[in-house]
C-alpha positions as CSV (number, residue, x, y, z in Angstrom):
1,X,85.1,72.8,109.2
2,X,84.3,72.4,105.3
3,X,83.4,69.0,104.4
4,X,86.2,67.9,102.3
5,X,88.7,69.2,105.3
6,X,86.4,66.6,107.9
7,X,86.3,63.9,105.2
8,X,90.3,64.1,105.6
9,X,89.9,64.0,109.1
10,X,87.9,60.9,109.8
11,X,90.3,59.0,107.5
12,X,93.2,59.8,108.8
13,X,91.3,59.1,112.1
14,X,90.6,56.0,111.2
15,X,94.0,55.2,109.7
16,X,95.3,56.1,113.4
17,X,92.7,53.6,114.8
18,X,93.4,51.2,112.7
19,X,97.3,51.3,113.2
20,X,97.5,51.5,116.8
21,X,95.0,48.2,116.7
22,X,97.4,46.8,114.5
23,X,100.6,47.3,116.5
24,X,98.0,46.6,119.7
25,X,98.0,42.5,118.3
26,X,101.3,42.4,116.6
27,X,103.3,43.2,119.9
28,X,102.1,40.2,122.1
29,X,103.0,38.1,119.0
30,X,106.2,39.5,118.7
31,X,106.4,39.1,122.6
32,X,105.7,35.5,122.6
33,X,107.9,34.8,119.8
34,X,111.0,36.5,121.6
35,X,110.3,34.6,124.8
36,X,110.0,31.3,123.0
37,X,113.3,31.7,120.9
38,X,115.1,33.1,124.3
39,X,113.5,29.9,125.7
40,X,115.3,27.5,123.3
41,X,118.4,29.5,123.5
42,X,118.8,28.6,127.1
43,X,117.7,25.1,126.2
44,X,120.3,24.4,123.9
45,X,123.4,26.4,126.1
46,X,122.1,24.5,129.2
47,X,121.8,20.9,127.6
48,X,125.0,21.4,125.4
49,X,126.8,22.3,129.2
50,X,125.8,19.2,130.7
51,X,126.3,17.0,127.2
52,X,130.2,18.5,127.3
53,X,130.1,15.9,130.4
54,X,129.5,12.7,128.3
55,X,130.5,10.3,126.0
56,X,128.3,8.0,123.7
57,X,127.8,5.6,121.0
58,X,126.9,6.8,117.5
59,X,125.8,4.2,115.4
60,X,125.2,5.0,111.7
61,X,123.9,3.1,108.9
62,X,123.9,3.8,105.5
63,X,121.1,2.9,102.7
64,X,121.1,2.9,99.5
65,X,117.3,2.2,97.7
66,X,115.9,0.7,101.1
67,X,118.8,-1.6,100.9
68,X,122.1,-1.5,104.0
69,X,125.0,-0.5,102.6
70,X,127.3,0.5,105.7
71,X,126.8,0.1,109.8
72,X,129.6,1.9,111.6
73,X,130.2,3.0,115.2
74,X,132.1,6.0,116.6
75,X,133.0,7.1,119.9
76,X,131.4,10.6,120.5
77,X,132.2,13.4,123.2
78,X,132.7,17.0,122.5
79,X,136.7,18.3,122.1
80,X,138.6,21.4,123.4
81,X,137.4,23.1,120.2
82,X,133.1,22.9,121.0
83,X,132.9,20.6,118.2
84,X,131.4,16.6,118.0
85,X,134.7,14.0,118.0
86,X,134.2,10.9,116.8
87,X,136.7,7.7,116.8
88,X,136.1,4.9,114.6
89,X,135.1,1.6,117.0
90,X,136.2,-1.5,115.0
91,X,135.8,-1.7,111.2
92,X,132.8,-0.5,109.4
93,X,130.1,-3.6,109.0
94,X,129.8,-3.2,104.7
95,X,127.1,-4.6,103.1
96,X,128.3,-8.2,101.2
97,X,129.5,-7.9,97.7
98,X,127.0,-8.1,94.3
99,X,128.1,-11.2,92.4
100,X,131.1,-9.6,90.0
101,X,129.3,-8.9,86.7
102,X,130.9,-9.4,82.8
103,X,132.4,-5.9,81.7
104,X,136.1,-6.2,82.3
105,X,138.4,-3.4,82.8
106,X,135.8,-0.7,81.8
107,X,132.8,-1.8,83.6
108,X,135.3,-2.0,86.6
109,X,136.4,1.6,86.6
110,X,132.8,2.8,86.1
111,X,132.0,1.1,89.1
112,X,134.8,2.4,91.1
113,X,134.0,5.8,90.2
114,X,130.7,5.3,90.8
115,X,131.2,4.0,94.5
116,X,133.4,6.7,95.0
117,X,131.1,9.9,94.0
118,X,128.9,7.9,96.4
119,X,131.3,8.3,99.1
120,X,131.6,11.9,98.7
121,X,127.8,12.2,98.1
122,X,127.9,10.9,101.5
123,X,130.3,12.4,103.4
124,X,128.8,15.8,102.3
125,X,125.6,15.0,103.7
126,X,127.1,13.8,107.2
127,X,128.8,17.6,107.0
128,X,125.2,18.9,106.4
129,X,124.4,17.3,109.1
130,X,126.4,18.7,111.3
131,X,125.0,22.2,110.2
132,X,122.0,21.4,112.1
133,X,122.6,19.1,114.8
134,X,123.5,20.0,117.9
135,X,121.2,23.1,117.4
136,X,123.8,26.1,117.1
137,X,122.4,29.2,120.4
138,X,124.2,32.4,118.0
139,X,122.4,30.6,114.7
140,X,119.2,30.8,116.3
141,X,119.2,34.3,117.4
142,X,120.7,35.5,114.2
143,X,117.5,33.9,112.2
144,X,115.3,35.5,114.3
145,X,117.2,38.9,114.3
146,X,117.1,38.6,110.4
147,X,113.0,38.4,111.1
148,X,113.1,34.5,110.0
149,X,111.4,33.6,113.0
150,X,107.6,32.0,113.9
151,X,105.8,30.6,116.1
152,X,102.6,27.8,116.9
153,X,101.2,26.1,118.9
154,X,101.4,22.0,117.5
155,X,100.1,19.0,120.0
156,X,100.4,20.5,123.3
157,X,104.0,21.9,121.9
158,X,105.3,24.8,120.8
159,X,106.2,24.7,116.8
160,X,109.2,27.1,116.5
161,X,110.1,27.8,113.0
162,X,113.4,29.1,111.3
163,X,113.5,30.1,107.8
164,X,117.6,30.4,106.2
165,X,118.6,28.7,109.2
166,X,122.0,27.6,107.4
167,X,121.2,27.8,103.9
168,X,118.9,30.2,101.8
169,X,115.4,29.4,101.7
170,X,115.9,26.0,104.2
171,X,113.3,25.4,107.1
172,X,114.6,23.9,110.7
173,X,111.5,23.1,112.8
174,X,111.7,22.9,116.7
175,X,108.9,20.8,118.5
176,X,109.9,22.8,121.9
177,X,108.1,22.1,125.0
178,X,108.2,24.7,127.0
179,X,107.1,23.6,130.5
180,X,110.1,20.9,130.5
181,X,112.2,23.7,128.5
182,X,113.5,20.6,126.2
183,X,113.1,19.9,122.4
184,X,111.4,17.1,121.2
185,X,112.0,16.8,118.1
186,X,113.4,18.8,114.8
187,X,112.2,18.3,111.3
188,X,114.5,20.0,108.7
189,X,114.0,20.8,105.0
190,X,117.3,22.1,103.2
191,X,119.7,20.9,100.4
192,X,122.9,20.5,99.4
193,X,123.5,22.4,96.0
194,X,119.8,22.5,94.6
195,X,116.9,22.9,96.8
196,X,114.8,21.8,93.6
197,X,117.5,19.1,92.1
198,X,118.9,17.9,95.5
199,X,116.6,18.5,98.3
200,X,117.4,16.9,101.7
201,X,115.5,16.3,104.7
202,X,116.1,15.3,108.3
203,X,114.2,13.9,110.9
204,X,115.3,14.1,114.4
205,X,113.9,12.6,117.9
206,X,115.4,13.6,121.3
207,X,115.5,11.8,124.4
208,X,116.4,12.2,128.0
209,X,119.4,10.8,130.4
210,X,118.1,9.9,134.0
211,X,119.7,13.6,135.3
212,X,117.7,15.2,132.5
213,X,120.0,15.7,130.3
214,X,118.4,16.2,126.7
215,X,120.2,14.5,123.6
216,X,119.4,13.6,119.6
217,X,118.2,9.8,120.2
218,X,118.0,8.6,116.4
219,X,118.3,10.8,113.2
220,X,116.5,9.7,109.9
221,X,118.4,12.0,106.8
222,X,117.0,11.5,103.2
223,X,118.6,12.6,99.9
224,X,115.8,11.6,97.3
225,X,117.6,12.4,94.2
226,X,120.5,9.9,95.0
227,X,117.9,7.2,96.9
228,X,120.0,7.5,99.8
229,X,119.4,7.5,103.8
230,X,121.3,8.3,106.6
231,X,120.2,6.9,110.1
232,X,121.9,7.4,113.3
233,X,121.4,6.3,116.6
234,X,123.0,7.4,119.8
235,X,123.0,5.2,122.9
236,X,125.5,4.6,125.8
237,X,126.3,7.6,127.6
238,X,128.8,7.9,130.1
239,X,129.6,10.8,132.1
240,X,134.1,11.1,131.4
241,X,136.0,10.9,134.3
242,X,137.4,14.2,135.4
C-alpha cells in the first residue's frame, strides 16, 4: 500500500473511531432525555386527570412598584372544554384612592387612559399566564420533537429545560422529581411583544393534596418594564360532587 493511500486510511479510520464514540455518548443522553420528558408527560396527563375532580380558590393580587393595587378571588375548576373557569367571588378588594390632584378635565382623562392601558397590560399577562400554567402534555412533546429539549441534574432534581416553549426564543424550566414523578417547581423566561423591551418572568411552586394530587400552590409573575407583579395563590380544594 503506498503511503499516501495508508495516510488516507488511518484518517478515515480514525474518523470512524471517533464517530461511532461520538454517537456511543450522545445516545444514553438522548435516552435519558426521552425518558425524562415521557416522565413529565405522564406527570402532567395523570395530575391534570385527578385535578379535573376539584375545585379551588384562586386568589390574585395585583402590584404596581411594590405597592397592592387589586386582591380578587375566583372560583376555579376545569369546564367541559379542558380549559381553567373562574367565577368572580364577591368584589375585587382595590387599593384606596390617591388624594385627587389639581389638573382638571385634562389631567383626569390622562389618568383614565392611563389606568386603563394598565388594565389591558394586565389582562394580557394573566392570558400569558395561561400559556404556561397548567403545563400543556402535546406542548411539551412538540418542544422536544423540534430538538428544544435538555436535561440536568439540579438539587437532587431533575432540571428539564424547554426552549420556544410558547413563544420564540422563551425558556420554561421544570424542577421534576422523578422518584415522586411530580414537579416541583417551574421557572419561566418569556415576553409579551419584546423579549428585550418587555421581558416577563414567572415563578411557580407546586404543592400536594393529601391523595397526592399535585397542583400550582402560589405563582410570582413580573413585568419589569411596567413595574408590575402578578401573585396568585391557590388554596381550598374540594373534590365536586358527582
Amino acid at each position: 500500500m503506498s503511503l499516501p493511500l495508508l495516510r488516507s486510511f488511518i484518517i478515515l479510520s480514525t474518523l470512524g473511531v471517533t464517530t461511532s464514540s461520538s454517537l456511543a455518548f450522545q445516545a444514553p443522553d438522548k435516552q435519558a432525555l426521552t425518558q425524562r420528558v415521557t416522565a413529565l408527560k405522564e406527570s402532567v396527563a395523570a395530575n391534570r386527570a385527578k385535578l379535573e375532580k376539584y375545585q379551588w380558590t384562586e386568589t390574585t393580587t395585583i402590584l404596581l412598584k411594590g405597592e397592592v393595587k387589586k386582591t380578587e378571588k375566583s372560583l376555579c375548576r376545569y369546564g367541559p372544554d379542558g380549559k381553567v373557569q373562574k367565577t368572580p367571588i364577591g368584589a375585587p378588594a382595590e387599593a384606596p384612592p390617591q388624594q385627587q390632584q389639581r389638573g382638571g378635565r385634562l389631567k383626569a382623562r390622562i389618568v383614565e387612559k392611563k389606568v386603563d392601558e394598565m388594565k389591558d397590560y394586565g389582562a394580557r399577562l394573566k392570558s400569558l399566564i395561561g400559556e404556561y400554567l397548567p403545563p400543556n402534555r402535546d406542548k411539551i412533546q412538540d418542544t422536544f420533537q423540534a430538538g428544544n429539549a435538555s436535561t440536568a441534574p439540579s438539587g437532587g432534581l431533575t432540571a428539564l429545560t424547554l426552549n420556544s416553549y410558547y413563544k420564540p426564543g422563551d425558556k420554561m424550566i421544570f424542577a421534576f422529581d422523578t422518584a415522586a414523578k411530580k414537579i416541583r417547581t417551574i421557572s419561566v423566561d418569556s415576553y409579551l411583544d419584546d423579549p428585550k423591551t418587555d421581558p416577563v418572568t414567572l415563578a411557580v411552586n407546586f404543592a400536594s393534596l393529601p391523595d397526592g394530587t399535585n397542583y400550582a400552590a402560589n405563582t410570582d409573575l413580573k413585568a419589569e418594564s411596567k413595574n408590575m407583579e402578578i401573585k396568585t395563590m391557590n388554596s381550598g380544594y374540594q373534590k365536586i360532587a358527582p
